[in-house]
N, C-alpha and C positions, 0 to 999 in steps of 0.2 A: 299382944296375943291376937293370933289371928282367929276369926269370928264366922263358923261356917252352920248356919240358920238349917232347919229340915226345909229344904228348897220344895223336895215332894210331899211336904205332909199332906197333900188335898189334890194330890194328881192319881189317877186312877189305875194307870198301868207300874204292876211289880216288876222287880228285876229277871229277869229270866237269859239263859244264856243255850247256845246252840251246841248241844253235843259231842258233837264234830270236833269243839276249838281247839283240843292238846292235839289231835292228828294233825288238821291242819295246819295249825298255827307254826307248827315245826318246819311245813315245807314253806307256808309263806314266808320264816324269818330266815329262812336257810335260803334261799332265792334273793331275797331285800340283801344279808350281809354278803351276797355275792359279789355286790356290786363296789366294796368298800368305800362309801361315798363319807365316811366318819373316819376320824382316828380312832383306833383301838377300847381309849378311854372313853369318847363320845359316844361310841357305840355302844361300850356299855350302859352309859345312861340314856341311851335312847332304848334298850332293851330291858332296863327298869321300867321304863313306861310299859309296857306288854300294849302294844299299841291294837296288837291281834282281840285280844281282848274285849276290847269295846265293839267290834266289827260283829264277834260269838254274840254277843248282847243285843248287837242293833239287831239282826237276824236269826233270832232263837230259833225258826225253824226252819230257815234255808238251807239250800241244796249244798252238797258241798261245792261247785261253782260258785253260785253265788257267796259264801261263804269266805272262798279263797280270795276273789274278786274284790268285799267289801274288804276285806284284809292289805289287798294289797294298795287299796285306795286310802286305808289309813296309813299304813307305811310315805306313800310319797306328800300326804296332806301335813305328818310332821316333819319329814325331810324339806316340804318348802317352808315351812315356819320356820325351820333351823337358821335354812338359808338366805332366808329372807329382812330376819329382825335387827334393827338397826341398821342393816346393810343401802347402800347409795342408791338411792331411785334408778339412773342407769343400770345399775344390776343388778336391780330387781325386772327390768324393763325387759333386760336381754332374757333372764332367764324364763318371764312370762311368755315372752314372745314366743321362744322358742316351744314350750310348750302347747300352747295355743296352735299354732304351724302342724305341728305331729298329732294332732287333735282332727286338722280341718281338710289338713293334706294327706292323704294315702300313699301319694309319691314321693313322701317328704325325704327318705332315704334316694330317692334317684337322684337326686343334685348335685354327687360328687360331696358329699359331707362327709366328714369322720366325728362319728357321734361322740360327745362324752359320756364318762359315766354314768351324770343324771341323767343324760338325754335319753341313753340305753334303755335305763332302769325306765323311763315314763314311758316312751313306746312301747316298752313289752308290756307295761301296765295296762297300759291304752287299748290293743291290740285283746288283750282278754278280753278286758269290759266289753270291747265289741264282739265280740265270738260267742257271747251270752246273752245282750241285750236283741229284745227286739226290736224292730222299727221305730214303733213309739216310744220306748226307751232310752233308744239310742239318739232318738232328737232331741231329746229332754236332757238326757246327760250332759251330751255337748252345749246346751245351751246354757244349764246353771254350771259347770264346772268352769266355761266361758266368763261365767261374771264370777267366781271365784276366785279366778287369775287375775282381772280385772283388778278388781279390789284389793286383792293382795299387793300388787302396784299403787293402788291409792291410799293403802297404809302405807306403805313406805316412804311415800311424797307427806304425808302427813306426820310420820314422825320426823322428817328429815326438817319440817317448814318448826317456823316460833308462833304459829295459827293458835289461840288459847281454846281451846276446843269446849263445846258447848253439848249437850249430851243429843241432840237432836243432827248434829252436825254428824258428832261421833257416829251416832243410828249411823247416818249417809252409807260411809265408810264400812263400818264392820261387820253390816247386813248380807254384805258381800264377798269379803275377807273372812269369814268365819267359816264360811263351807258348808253350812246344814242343809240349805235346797241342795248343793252337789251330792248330799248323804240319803238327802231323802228320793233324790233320782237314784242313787245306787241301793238303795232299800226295794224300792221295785223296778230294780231290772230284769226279774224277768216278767213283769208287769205289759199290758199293752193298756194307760191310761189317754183316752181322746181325750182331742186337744181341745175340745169344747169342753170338758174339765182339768185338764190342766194347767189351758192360758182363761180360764172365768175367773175372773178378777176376786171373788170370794176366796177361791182357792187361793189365790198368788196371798191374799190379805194372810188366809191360815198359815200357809208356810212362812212368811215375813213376820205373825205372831210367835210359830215356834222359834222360829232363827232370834227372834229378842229373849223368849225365854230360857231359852240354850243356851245364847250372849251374856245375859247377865247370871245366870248359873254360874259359867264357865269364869266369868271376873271374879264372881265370891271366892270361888273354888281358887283360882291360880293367882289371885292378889297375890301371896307369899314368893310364890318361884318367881312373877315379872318385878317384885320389888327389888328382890334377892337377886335378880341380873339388871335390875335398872331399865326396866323396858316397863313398869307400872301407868308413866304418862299417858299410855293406852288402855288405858284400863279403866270400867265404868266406875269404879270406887274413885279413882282419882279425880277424872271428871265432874264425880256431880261434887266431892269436896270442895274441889278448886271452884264450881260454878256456884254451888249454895254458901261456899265458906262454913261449912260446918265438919265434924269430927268425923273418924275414919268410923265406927258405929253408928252415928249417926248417917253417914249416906251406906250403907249396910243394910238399914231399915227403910228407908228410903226404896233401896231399889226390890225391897223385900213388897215395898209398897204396891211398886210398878209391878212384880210380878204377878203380885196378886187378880188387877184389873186387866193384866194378857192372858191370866190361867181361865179367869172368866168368858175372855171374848172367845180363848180360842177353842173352848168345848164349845158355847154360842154354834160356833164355825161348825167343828165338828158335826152334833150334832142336823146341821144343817143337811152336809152330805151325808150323812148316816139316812137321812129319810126320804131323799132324793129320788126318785124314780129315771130310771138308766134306759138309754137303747135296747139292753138285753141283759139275761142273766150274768152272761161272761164277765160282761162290762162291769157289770152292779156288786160281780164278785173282785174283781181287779181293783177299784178303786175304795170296797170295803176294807182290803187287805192293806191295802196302800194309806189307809187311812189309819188305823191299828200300827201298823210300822212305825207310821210321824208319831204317834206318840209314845212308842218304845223307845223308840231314840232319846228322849229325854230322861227318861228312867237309866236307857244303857249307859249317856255320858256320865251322869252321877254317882251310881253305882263302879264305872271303871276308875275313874276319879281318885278312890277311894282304894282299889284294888288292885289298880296299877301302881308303880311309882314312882311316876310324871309329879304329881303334886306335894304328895305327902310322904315320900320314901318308906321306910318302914313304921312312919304311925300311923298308917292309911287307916286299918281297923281301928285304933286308938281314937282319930278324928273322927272319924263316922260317928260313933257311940257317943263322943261328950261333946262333940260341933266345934272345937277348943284345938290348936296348936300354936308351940310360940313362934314367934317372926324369925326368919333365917335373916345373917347379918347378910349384907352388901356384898356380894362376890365381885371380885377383881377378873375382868375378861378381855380380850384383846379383841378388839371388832373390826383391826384393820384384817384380821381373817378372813378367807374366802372358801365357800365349795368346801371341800373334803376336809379342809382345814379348821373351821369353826369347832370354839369350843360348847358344850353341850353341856347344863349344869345338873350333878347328880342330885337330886334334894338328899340323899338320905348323908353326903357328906358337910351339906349346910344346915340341917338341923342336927348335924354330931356338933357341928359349930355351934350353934344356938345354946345345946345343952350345958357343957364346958362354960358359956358365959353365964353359965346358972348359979 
């Protein structure tokens, strides 16, 4: 049985969502399935997840730009998970690259290229973000979404290696790979945050506090779906098991432990720049906002968790209320699949499995 703890019982910010998200949410997934980058059936389980979803949440009270924007940022952040897990470090390399490239280069399209379908779909993505961020935003996006892709390469090298991974190592790696500083630059984009607080090392410690909080939420939370494809080796449960040699609730509690002494530092944190004194009002309101955002984002991933169904299929509300689902069996997948080919696993068809074996 898998074991999902009230991860918010002592975090301050409710769930709230952006009004906007049934209009939008229609154009943003009617644009994403444009691009057909799933089979039919893949799509479908990647439209169980309502990926739009969390994006209404992260930005309850965003514009609808921004709104669309953070939508379309969660569209390509699960199409590279799709693409990327288990698959060959080279091709994860290629496809970072390239994105990285259409990120850094404006001309990227002059070279005589004929773009693929991802490539399509990131640029046009890209090409928004910029149309709405400002200055300061627009350096900062590029910079965490840079170590994003990064990372996302150095998972891949890491699962591809026989490394027995140690939970501080793992940090390394999924600090980066995970995406929350790229979430939290797209939470205030239309933000102007100076860089004398954005690169203060205080700060970088806050955002690398939530990015662990978020980290091991997200592992509680999806231990079930990466066991049930075989991708769990990356996952903070497995780790501290394998590293403490102790039981799958026992390292559950554990990292319930860890999160405990991050929820501490990182109001510490907060509160820090809560009483800061700023260049000017503007500023003192931009980075108030921006600081309110980081911690919605943690509330929004949990709450969508739950409500989409990425993790839980149709016992999302079921799990929520008792913390309780049982373990989906081992799904059979083919991973020499690539790109548009990859299969995508539905949970609500591996827990119809689970139940049948009841």
């Amino acid at each position: 049985m898998q074991i999902i703890p009230d991860l918010l019982a002592h975090w301050p910010w409710p769930r709230a969502i952006n009004p906007m998200y049934g209009e939008v949410s229609k154009e943003a997934n009617y644009w994403f399935r444009s691009f057909k980058l799933f089979t039919p059936e893949s799509q479908h389980a990647i439209d169980r997840g309502d990926s739009a979803r969390i994006a209404a949440m992260a930005v309850p009270h965003g514009s609808r730009e921004h709104l669309r924007s953070c939508m379309d940022y969660m569209h390509v952040l699960f199409t590279i998970d799709e693409y990327t897990d288990k698959q060959p470090p080279p091709t994860v390399r290629a496809l970072v690259d390239s994105c990285i490239a259409m990120m850094h280069h404006h001309d990227w399209y002059d070279h005589g290229r004929c773009p693929t379908a991802f490539e399509e779909f990131f640029a046009q993505f890209w090409q928004g973000a910029m149309r709405i961020a400002t200055p300061q935003s627009a350096k900062q996006l590029t910079s965490t979404i840079t170590e994003y892709l990064n990372g996302t390469y150095l998972e891949a090298e890491g699962m591809a290696s026989d490394e027995e991974l140690r939970y501080d190592r793992y940090l390394q790696i999924r600090l980066g790979s995970i995406g929350v500083r790229g979430f939290y630059a797209f939470c205030g984009l239309p933000l102007s945050i100076p860089d004398e607080v954005f690169e203060d090392p205080l700060f970088v410690e806050l955002q690398y506090c939530g990015s662990e909080l978020m980290l091991i939420d997200n592992d509680i939370i999806s231990y079930n779906r990466e066991r049930a494809t075989s991708i769990a080796r990356f996952n903070a449960i497995t780790v501290i098991m394998d590293q403490l040699s102790i039981t799958y609730a026992d390292a559950v509690e554990w990292l319930m432990g860890r999160n405990a002494q991050l929820e501490k530092r990182y109001m510490e944190l907060h509160e820090d720049f809560l009483s800061r004194s700023y260049d000017s009002s503007v500023v003192r309101e931009d980075v108030l906002e921006l600081l309110d955002l980081m911690g919605n984002l943690r509330a929004a991933n949990y709450h969508w968790s739950f409500e989409g169904g990425r993790y839980f299929g149709h016992r999302g509300e079921e799990t929520r209320k008792t913390h309780r689902c049982p373990l989906a069996p081992v799904q059979s997948r083919n991973w020499e699949l690539r790109g548009e080919q990859v299969e995508v696993l539905l949970m609500d068809d591996a827990l119809e499995q689970s139940e049948k074996q009841c």
